[in-house]
Structures are given as structure tokens and as C-alpha cells.
N, C-alpha and C positions, 0 to 999 in steps of 0.2 A: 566518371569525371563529370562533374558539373560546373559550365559557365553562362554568363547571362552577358548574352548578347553580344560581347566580342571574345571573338577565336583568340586561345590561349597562344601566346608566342611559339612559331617553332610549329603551327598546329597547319600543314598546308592540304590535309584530305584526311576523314575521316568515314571508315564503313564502318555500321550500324547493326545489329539485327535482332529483334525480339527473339527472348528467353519466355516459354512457356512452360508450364506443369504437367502431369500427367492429366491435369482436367483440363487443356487446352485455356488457360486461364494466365494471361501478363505475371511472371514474378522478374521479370530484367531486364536488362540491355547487354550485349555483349558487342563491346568493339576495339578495334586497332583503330590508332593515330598512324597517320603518314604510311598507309602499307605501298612499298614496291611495287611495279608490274611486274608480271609473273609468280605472286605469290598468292592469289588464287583469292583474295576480299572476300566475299560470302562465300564461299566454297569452304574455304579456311575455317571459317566462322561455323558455317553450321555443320562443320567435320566435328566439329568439341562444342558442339551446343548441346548435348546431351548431358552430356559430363557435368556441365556449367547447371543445367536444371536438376539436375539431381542433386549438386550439392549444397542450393541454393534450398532444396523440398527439406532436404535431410539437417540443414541450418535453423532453415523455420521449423519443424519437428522437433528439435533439439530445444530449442528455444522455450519452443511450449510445456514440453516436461517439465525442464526447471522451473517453468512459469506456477506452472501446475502444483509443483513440489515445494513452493515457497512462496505463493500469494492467494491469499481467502477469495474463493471465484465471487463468494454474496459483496463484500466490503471493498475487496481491492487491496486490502490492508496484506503486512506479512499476516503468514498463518504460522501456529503452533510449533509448526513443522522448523520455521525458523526462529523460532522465538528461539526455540530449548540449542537450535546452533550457532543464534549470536549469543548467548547468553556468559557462557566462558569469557566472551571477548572483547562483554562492554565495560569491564574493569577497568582498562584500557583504550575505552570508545572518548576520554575527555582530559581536558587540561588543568581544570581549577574544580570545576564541580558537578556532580549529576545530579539528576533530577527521576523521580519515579512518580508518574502519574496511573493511578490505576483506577476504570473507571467500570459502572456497572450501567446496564440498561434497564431504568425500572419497567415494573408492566410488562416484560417481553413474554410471560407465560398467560396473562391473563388475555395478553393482545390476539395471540395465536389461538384460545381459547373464545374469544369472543367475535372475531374478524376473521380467525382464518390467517395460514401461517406465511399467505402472499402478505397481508399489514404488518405479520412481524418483521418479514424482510426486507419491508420499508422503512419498515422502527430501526431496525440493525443498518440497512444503507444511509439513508437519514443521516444518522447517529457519526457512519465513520466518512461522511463527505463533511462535517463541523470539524470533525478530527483534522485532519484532512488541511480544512482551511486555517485553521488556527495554533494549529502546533508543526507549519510546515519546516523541514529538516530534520523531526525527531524520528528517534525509531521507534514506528507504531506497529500495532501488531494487534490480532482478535486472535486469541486466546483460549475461548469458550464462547457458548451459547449467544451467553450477553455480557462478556468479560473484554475489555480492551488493558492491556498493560500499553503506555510510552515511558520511553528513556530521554531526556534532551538536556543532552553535555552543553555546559558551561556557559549558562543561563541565569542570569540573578534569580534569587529566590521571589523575591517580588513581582518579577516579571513572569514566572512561574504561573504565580498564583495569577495575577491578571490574566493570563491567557485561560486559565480553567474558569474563571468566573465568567467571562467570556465566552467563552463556549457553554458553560449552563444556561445563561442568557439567549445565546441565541437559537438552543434546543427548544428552549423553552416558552419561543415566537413559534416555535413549531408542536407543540403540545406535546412534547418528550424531552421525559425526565433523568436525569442521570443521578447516580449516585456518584462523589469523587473522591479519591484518598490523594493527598501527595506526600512524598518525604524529598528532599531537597539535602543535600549535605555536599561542603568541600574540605571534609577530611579524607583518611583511609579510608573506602567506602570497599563496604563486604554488598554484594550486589543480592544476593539475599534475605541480607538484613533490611535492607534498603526497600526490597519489592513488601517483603514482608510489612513494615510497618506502615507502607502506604496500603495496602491490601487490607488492613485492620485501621485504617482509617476510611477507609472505601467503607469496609462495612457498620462503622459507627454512623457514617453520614446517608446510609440505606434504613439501619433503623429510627435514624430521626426521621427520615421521608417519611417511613411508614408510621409512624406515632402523630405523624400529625391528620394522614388519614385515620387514623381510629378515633383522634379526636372530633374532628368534621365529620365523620360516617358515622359516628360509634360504633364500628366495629373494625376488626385486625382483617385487615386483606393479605392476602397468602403473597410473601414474596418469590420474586418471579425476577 
């Protein structure tokens, strides 16, 4: 229980006692409100303060797996892992319309090839802190290497696209390029059909990037 500065009603004593780990390391507080005489205050307390650190260790443990099991450690983003277990069930993630933005990271092979694969996982965090800021609410997710899929229900199509043009923009204050596909619809939306067709806009808008380096370079750089 937490108050600031004045004692909750009804609050006439309160014992206390730090919850530590097996590393001797703060994870609690353990107390009784109003205890009796004769029923033993810290004695009490640290009879089941064990109990309490262990299930407090086995809580944060728990935690971490699923953490593990469903968000990309480099991005912060869901991973894969979740993607393919929301994916059933964003048929039903919206009320009027969805939204599939699928995006690609250019250069992420040629980065890790020239810099070294700490720049690409700057290129890749980078990349999904714009995400991140700019499409806050959807469900984002990295996917692959240099692959992000978002979903974001019930969103004008317009607004849609303002946010992705927005986010190429401001990647692109940061000297990283994206490729983007969207599809946008508020009919029956088959969520396949839907990733699909933005995922085949993603990569019309990868090889226009790339065409217009071969124009400026004269030559085709390997996409990445």
C-alpha cells in the first residue's frame, strides 16, 4: 500500500520489514496495518518473509519468460513468436477498419558487411524507436532480420498513410531508409490477404529504392 504523506483512515500503526532475494538484493516490503499486542510485529513478519521472497523471485522469473517468449530483446518490438499468436485474432482486433503496414530496412546487409553487425543493430533499433514513436497503439512486431509487420484498427486511411510518410521522413533525418507497403481496408478483411498485399507493396517500393541507386551509382546494389 502506498500513501503520500497522510495516514490512510483507520491506519493507527503500521510494522514494516524489507523483502530481500537470494542475492541479498531489496525486491519488497512486507507489512501489517494496525497489528495487536501479542501477535508478535516482526517476528510475524519475518516468520513468512521467505515465503513472500520467493514468490516475489518466482513472479519476476515468470515474468521474464514470457518476456522472453514474446518481445525482440534487439527492438523491444513483439517478436515472431507473437506475431504468428496474435495473428488468428486480429480479425477481430477492430471495429470499422484495419490497417497493414509492412516495412523493410534497406542496407541492413550491406551495413553489417561494412560496419559491423553492432551498426546494424543500430540501423534495426533506430528503425523500431520511429516505429515506436509514430504508430503508438498499433500492433508492431519484427518479424525477420529487417522485416517489421504493424496492424492499427480503425484508423482513416489517410491518417494511415501520414504516419508512414512521417516516419520515412524522420528515418531519413537519420540517414536510414525504409522500404513501406500499406493496405488499408474496411470491409470483410481476410488478414492474409491484407499482409499479403501490403508485403508486395513493401517490396515494389524496395525496388524503386533500389533503381534509383543504380541510376546515381550505375550500378545494382545487392538488396539487403
Amino acid at each position: 500500500m502506498l500513501f503520500d504523506g497522510k495516514a490512510p483512515t483507520g491506519l493507527a500503526g503500521l510494522t514494516a520489514i524489507p523483502l530481500v532475494d537470494v542475492g541479498g538484493s531489496l525486491c519488497g516490503i512486507l507489512a501489517v496495518e494496525n497489528p495487536t499486542r501479542g501477535e508478535g510485529g516482526c517476528s510475524m513478519l519475518r516468520s513468512v518473509s521467505y515465503s513472500f521472497s520467493m514468490l516475489c523471485q518466482n513472479l519476476c522469473g515468470y515474468i521474464t519468460v514470457i518476456a522472453k517468449g514474446e518481445i525482440d530483446a534487439l527492438t523491444g518490438l513483439f517478436n515472431r513468436n507473437r506475431f504468428e499468436h496474435d495473428l488468428p485474432g486480429l480479425s477481430g482486433a477492430y471495429a470499422d477498419s484495419l490497417a497493414c503496414v509492412y516495412i523493410d530496412t534497406n542496407g541492413l546487409r550491406e551495413t553489417n558487411n561494412t560496419h559491423g553487425h553492432h551498426a546494424g543493430d543500430k540501423l534495426l533499433r533506430d528503425t523500431a524507436g520511429e516505429i515506436q514513436r509514430w504508430f503508438k497503439g498499433a500492433y508492431s512486431y519484427r518479424i525477420g532480420g529487417d522485416e517489421f509487420v504493424l496492424f492499427i484498427p480503425d484508423m482513416p486511411r489517410e491518417a494511415v498513410l501520414h504516419l508512414c510518410k512521417s516516419l520515412e521522413s524522420s528515418l531519413i533525418s537519420k540517414d536510414i531508409y525504409i522500404s513501406v507497403g500499406m493496405h488499408w481496408s474496411d470491409r470483410a478483411i481476410d488478414i492474409d490477404s491484407l499482409m499479403k498485399t501490403a508485403e508486395n507493396r513493401m517490396y515494389a517500393s524496395k525496388r524503386e529504392y533500389y533503381d534509383k541507386l543504380k541510376i546515381s551509382d550505375g550500378q545494382r546494389q545487392p538488396l539487403g
